[in-house]
MIDOSE-1310 file (N, C-alpha, C; in nm, 2 decimals, decimal comma, always signed):
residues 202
xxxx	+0,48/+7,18/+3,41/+0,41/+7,15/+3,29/+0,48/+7,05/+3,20; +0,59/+7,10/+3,19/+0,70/+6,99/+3,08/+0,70/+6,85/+3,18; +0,68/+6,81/+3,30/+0,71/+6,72/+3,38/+0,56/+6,63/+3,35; +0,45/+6,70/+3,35/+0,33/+6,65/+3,36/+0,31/+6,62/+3,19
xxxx	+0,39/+6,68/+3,11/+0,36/+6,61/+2,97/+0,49/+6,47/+2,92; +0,56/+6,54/+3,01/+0,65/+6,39/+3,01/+0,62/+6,24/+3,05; +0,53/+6,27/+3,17/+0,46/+6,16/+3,25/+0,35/+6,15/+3,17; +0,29/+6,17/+3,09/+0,17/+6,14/+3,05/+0,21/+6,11/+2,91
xxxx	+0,35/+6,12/+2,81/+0,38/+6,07/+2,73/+0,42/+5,90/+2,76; +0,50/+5,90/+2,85/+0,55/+5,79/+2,92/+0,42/+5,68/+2,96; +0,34/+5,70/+3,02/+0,19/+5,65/+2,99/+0,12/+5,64/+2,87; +0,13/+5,70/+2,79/+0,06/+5,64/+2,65/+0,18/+5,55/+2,59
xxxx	+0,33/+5,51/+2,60/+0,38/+5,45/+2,55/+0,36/+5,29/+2,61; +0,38/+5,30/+2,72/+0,33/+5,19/+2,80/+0,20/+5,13/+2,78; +0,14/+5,24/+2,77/-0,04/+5,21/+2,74/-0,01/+5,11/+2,57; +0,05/+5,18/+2,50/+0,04/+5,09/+2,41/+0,16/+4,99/+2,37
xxxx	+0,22/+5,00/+2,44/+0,32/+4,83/+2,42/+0,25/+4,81/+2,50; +0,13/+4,79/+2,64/+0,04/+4,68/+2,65/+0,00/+4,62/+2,58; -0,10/+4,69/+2,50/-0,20/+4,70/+2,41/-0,15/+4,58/+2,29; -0,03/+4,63/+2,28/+0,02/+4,56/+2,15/+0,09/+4,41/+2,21
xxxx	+0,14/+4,37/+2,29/+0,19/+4,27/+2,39/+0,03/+4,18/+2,39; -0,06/+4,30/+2,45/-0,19/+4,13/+2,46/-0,23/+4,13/+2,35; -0,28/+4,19/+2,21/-0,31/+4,21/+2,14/-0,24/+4,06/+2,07; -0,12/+4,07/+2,04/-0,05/+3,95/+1,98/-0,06/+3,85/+2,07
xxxx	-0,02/+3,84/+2,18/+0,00/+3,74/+2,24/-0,15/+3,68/+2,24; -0,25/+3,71/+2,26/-0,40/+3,69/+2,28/-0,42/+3,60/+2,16; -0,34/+3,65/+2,02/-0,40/+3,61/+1,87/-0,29/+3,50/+1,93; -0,19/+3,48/+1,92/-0,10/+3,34/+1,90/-0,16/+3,21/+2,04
xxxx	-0,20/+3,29/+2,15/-0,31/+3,17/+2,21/-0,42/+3,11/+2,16; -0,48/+3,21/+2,08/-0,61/+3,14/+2,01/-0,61/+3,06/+1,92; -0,47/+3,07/+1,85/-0,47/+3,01/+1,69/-0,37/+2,91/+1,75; -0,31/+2,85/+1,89/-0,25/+2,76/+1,93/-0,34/+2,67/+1,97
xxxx	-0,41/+2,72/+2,07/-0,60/+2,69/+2,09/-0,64/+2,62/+1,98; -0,65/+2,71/+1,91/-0,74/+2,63/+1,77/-0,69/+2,52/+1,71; -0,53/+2,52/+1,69/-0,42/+2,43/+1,63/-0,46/+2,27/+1,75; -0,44/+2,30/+1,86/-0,47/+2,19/+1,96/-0,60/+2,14/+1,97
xxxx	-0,69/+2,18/+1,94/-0,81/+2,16/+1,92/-0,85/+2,06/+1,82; -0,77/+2,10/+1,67/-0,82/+2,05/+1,56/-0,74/+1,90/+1,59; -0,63/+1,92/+1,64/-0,57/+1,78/+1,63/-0,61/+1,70/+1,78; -0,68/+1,78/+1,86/-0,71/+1,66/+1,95/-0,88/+1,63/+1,92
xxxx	-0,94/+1,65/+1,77/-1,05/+1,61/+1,74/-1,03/+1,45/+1,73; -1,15/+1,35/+1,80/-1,16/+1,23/+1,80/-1,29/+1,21/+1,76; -1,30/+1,12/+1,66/-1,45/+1,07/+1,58/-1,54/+0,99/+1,75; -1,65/+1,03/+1,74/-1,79/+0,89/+1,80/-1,83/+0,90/+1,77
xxxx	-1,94/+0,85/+1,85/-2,10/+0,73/+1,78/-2,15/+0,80/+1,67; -2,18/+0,75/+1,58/-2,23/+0,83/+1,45/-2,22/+0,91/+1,37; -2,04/+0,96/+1,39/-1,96/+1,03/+1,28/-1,92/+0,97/+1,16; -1,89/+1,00/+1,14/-1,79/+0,98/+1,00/-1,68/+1,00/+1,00
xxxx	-1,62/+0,86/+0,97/-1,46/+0,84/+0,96/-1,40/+0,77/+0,83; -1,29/+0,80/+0,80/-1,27/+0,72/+0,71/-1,10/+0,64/+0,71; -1,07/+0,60/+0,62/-0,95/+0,48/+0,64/-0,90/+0,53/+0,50; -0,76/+0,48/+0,52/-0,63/+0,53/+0,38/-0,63/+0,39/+0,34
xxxx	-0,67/+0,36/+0,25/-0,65/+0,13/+0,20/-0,53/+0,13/+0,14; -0,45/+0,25/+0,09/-0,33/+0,19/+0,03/-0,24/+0,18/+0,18; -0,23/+0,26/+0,24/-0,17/+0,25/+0,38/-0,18/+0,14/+0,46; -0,34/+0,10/+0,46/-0,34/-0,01/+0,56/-0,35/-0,15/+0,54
xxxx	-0,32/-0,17/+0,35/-0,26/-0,28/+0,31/-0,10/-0,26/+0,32; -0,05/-0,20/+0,27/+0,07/-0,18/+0,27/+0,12/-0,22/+0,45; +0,07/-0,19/+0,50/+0,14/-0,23/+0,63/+0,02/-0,31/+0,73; -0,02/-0,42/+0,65/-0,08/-0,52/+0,73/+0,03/-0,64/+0,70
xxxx	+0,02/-0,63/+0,81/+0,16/-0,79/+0,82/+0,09/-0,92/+0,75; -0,04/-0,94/+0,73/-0,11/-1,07/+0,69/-0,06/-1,05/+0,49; -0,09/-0,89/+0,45/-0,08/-0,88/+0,32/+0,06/-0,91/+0,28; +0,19/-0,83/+0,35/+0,31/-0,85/+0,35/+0,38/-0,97/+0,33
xxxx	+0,31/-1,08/+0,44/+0,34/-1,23/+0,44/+0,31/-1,30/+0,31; +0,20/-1,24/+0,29/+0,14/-1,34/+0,18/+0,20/-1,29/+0,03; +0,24/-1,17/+0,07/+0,32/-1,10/-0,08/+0,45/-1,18/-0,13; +0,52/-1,18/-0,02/+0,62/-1,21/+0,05/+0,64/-1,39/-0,02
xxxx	+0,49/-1,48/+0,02/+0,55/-1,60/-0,04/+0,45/-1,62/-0,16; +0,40/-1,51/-0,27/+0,38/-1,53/-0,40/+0,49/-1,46/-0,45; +0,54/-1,36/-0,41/+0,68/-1,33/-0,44/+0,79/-1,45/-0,46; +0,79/-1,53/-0,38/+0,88/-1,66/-0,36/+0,85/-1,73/-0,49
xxxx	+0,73/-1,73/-0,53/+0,65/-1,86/-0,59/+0,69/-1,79/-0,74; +0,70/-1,68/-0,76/+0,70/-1,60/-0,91/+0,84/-1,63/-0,95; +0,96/-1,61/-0,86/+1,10/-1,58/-0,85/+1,14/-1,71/-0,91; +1,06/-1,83/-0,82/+1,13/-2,02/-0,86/+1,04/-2,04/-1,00
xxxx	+0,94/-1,96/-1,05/+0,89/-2,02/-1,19/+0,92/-1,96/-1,28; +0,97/-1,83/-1,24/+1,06/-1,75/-1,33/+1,21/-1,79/-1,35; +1,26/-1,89/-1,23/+1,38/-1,95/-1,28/+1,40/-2,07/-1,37; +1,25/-2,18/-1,35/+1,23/-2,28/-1,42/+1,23/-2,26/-1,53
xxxx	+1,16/-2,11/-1,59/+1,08/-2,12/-1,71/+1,24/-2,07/-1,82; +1,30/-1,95/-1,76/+1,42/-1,96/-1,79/+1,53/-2,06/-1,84; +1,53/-2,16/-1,74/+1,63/-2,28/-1,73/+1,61/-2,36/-1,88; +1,41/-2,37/-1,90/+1,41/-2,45/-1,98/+1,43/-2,37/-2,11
xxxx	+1,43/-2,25/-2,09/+1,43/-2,16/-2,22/+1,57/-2,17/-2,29; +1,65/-2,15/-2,21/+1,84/-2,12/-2,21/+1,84/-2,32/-2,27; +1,76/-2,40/-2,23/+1,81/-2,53/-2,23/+1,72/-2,52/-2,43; +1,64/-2,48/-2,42/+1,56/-2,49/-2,57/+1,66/-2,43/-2,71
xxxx	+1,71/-2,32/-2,63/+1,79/-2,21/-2,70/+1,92/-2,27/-2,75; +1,98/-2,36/-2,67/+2,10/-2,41/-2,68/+2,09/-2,51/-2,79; +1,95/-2,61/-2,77/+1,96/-2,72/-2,85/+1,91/-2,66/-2,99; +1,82/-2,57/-3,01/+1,84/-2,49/-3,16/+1,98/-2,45/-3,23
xxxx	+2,03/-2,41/-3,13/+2,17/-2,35/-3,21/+2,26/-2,49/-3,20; +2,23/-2,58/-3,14/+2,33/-2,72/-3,20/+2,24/-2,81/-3,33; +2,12/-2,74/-3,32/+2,03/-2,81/-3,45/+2,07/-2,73/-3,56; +2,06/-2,57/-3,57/+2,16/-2,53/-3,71/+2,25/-2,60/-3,70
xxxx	+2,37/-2,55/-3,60/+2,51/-2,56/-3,65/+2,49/-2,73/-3,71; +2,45/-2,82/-3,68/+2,46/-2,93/-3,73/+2,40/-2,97/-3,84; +2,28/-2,89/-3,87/+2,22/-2,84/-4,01/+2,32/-2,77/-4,12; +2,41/-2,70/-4,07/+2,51/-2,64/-4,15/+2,62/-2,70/-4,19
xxxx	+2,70/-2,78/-4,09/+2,76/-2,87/-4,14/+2,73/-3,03/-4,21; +2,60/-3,03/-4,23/+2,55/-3,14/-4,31/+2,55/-3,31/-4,20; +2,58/-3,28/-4,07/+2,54/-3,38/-3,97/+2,45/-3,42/-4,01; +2,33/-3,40/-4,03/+2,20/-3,48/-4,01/+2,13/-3,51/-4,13
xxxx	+2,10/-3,62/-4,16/+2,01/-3,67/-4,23/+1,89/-3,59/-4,26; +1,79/-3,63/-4,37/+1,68/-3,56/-4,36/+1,60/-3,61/-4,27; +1,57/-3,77/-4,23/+1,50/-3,81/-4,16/+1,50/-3,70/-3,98; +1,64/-3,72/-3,96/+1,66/-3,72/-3,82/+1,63/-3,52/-3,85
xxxx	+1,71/-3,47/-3,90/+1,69/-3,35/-3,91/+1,51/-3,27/-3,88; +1,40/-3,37/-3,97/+1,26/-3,37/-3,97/+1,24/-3,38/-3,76; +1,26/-3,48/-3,73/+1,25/-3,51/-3,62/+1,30/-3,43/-3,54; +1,42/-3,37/-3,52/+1,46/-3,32/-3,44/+1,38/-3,16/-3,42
xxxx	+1,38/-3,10/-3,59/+1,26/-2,99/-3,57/+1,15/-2,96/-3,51; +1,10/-3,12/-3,53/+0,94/-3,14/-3,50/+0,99/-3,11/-3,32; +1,08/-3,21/-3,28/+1,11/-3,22/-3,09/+1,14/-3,06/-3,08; +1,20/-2,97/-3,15/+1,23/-2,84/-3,11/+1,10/-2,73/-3,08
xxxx	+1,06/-2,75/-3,20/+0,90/-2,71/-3,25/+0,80/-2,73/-3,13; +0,82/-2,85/-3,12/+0,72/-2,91/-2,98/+0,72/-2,84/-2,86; +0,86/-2,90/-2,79/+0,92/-2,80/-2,70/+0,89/-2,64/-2,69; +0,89/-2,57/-2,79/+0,90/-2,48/-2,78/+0,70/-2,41/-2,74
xxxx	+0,62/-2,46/-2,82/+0,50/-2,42/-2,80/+0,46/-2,48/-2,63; +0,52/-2,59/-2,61/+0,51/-2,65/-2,46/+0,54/-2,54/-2,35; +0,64/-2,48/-2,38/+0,72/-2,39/-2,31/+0,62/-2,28/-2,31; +0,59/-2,23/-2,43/+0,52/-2,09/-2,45/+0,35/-2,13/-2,38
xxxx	+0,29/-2,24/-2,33/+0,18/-2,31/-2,31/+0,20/-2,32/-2,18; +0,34/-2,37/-2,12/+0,37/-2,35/-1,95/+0,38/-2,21/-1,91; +0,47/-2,13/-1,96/+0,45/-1,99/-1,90/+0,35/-1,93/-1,94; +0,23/-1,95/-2,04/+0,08/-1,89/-2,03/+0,00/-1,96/-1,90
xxxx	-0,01/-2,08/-1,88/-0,04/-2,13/-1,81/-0,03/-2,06/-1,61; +0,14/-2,08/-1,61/+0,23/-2,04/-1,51/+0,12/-1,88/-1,44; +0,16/-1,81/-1,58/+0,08/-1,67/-1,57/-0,03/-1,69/-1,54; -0,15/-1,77/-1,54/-0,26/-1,76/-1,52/-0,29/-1,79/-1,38
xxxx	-0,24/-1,89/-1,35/-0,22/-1,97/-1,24/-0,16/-1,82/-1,12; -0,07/-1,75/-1,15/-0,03/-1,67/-1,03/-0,10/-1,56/-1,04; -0,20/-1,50/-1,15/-0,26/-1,43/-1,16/-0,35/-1,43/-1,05; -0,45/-1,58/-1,08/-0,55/-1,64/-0,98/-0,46/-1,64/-0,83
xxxx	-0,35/-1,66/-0,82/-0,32/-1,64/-0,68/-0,31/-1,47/-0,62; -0,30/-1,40/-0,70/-0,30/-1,29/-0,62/-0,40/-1,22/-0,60; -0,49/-1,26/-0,72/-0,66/-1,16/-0,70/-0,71/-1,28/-0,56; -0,63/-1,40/-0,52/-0,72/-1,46/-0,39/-0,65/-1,44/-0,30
xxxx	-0,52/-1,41/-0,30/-0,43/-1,32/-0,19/-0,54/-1,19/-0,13; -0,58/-1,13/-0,27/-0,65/-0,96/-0,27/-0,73/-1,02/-0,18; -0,81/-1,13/-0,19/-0,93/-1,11/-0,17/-0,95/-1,19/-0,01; -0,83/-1,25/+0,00/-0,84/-1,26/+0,16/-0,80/-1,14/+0,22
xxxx	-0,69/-1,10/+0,21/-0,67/-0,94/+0,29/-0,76/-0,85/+0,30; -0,85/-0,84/+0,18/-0,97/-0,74/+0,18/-1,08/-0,80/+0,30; -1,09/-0,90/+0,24/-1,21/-0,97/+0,35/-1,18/-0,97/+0,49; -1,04/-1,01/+0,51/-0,98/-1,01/+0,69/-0,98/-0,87/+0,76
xxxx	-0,96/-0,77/+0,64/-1,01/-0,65/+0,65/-1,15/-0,59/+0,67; -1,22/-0,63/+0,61/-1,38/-0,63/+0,64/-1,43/-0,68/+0,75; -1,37/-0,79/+0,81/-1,45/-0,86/+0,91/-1,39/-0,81/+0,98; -1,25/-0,74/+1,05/-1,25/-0,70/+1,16/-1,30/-0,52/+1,17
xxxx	-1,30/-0,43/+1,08/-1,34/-0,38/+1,05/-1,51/-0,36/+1,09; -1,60/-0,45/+1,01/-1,73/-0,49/+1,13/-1,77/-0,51/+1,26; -1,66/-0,57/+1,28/-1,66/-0,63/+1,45/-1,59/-0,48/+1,56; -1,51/-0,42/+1,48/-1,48/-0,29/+1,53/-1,60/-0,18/+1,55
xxxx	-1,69/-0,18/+1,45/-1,74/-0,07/+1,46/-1,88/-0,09/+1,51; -1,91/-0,29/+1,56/-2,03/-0,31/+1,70/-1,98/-0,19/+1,81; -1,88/-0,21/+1,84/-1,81/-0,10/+1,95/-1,84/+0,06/+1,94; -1,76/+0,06/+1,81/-1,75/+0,22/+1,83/-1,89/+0,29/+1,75
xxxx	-1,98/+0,21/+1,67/-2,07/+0,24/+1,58/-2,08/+0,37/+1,54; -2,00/+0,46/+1,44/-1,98/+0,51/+1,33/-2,07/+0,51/+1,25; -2,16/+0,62/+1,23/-2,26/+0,57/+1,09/-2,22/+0,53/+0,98; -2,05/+0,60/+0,92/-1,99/+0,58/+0,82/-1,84/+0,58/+0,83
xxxx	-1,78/+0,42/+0,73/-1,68/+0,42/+0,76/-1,62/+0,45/+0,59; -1,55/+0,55/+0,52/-1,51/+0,55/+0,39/-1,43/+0,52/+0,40; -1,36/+0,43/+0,26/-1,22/+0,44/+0,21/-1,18/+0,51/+0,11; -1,01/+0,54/+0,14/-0,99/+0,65/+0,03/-0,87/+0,56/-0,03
xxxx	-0,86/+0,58/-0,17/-0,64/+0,53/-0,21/-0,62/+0,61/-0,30; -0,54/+0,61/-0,32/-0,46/+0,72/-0,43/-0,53/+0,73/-0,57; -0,60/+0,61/-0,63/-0,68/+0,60/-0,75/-0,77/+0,70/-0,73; -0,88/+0,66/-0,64/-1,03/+0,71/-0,59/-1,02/+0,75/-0,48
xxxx	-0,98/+0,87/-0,42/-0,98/+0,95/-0,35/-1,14/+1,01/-0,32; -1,19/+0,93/-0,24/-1,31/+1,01/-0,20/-1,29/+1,12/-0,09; -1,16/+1,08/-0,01/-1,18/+1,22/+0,09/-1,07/+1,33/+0,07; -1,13/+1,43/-0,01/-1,03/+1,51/-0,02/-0,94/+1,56/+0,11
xxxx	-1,03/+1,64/+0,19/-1,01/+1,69/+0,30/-1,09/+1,66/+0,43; -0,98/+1,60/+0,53/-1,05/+1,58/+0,61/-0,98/+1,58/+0,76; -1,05/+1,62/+0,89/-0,96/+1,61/+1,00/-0,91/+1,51/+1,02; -0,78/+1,51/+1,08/-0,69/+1,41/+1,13/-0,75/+1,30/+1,20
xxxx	-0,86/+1,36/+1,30/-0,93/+1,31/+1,42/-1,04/+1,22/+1,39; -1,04/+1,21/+1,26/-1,14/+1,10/+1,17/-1,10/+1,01/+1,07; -0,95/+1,04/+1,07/-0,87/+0,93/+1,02/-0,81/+0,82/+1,09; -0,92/+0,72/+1,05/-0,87/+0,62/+1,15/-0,78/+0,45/+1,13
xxxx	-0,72/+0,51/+1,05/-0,63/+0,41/+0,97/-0,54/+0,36/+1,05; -0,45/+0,42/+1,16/-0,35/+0,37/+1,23/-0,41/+0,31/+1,32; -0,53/+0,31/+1,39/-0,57/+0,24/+1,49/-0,61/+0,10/+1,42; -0,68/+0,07/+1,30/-0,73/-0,01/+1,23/-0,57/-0,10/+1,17
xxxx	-0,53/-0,05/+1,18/-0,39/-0,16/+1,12/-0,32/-0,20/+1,26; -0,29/-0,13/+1,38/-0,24/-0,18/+1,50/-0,34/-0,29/+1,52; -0,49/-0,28/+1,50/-0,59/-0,38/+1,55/-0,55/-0,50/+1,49; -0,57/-0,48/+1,37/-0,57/-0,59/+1,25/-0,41/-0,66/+1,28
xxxx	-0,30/-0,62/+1,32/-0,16/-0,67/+1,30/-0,18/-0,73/+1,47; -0,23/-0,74/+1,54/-0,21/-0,78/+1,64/-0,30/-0,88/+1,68; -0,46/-0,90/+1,56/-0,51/-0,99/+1,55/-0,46/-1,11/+1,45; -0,38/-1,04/+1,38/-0,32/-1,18/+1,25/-0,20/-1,21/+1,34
xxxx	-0,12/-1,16/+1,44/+0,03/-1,21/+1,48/-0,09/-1,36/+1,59; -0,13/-1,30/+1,63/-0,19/-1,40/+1,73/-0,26/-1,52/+1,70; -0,33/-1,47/+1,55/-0,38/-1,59/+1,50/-0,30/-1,66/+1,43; -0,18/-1,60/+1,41/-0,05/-1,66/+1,31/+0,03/-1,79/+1,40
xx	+0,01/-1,70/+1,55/+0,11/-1,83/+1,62/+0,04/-1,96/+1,65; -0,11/-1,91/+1,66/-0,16/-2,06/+1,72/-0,15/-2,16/+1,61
């Protein structure tokens, strides 16, 4: 009797460290399942996808280049405007000091104010100017990258035809949440960087 309740305790422990062994292991297959699943979701015909814009400017090589030589262009007119400034600044303080020691005549003194005076509103008239001028270069920078963006972007999705393609950036976040498998930003910037390197060399 003690033998047959031994053996049949021994069986229910077994019975249930089965029980408990598929029990878990069953749950961490299905939620691995599920994990592999969600990331091997891939958008077609007539999903909805959408694209990251601060991402896939930020790493278009056409935006980079062109940053790259208005960057150049800001750097050399910000050293001009400087040069002339330091050069304005100098000849005021040799116009007091020489105003103070009684160097100059009234005639010449008149004159020299007016050439300071001049100079200076010239100066203040070239770096408004300067600024407007690189202003207009970067909203046409914007607006070629946007566009070189759009048109391959169109020509991509004769192919894949997508009913909708959204953008999202950190301002205006239209997609809160969304699967991986419909973010298609990395494919769209490998496309785009390997159409501008090609069109860059010819």
């Amino acid at each position: 009797m003690k033998k047959v309740n031994l053996i049949l305790n021994i069986v229910l422990v077994l019975a249930v460290a089965a029980l408990y062994v598929l029990h878990f292991t069953g749950n961490s297959k299905t939620e691995n399942t599920a994990s592999t699943e969600d990331s091997r979701i891939t958008a077609g015909s007539g999903d909805i996808v959408y694209i990251n814009l601060d991402t896939l400017v930020n790493q278009y090589d056409m935006y980079n280049d062109l940053r790259t030589e208005l960057e150049s262009k800001v750097s050399a007119i910000d050293n001009d405007l400087n040069k002339k400034g330091r050069a304005l600044e100098n000849d005021a303080k040799s116009f007091e000091e020489k105003m103070q020691k009684g160097l100059l005549t009234y005639s010449q003194a008149e004159s020299m104010r007016n050439d300071l005076m001049t100079r200076d509103q010239e100066l203040r008239n070239l770096s408004q100017q300067k600024q407007m001028e690189l202003a207009n270069e970067e909203s046409v920078m914007y607006n070629r990258v946007m566009d070189a963006i759009k048109t391959y972007v169109d020509n991509y999705n004769k192919e894949k035809q997508y009913s909708l393609i959204l953008t999202t950036t950190a301002a205006t976040n239209s997609v809160i949440n969304g699967e991986q498998g419909r973010n298609i930003t990395n494919e769209i910037i490998n496309g785009l960087n390997q159409e501008y390197i090609k069109n860059r060399n010819k």
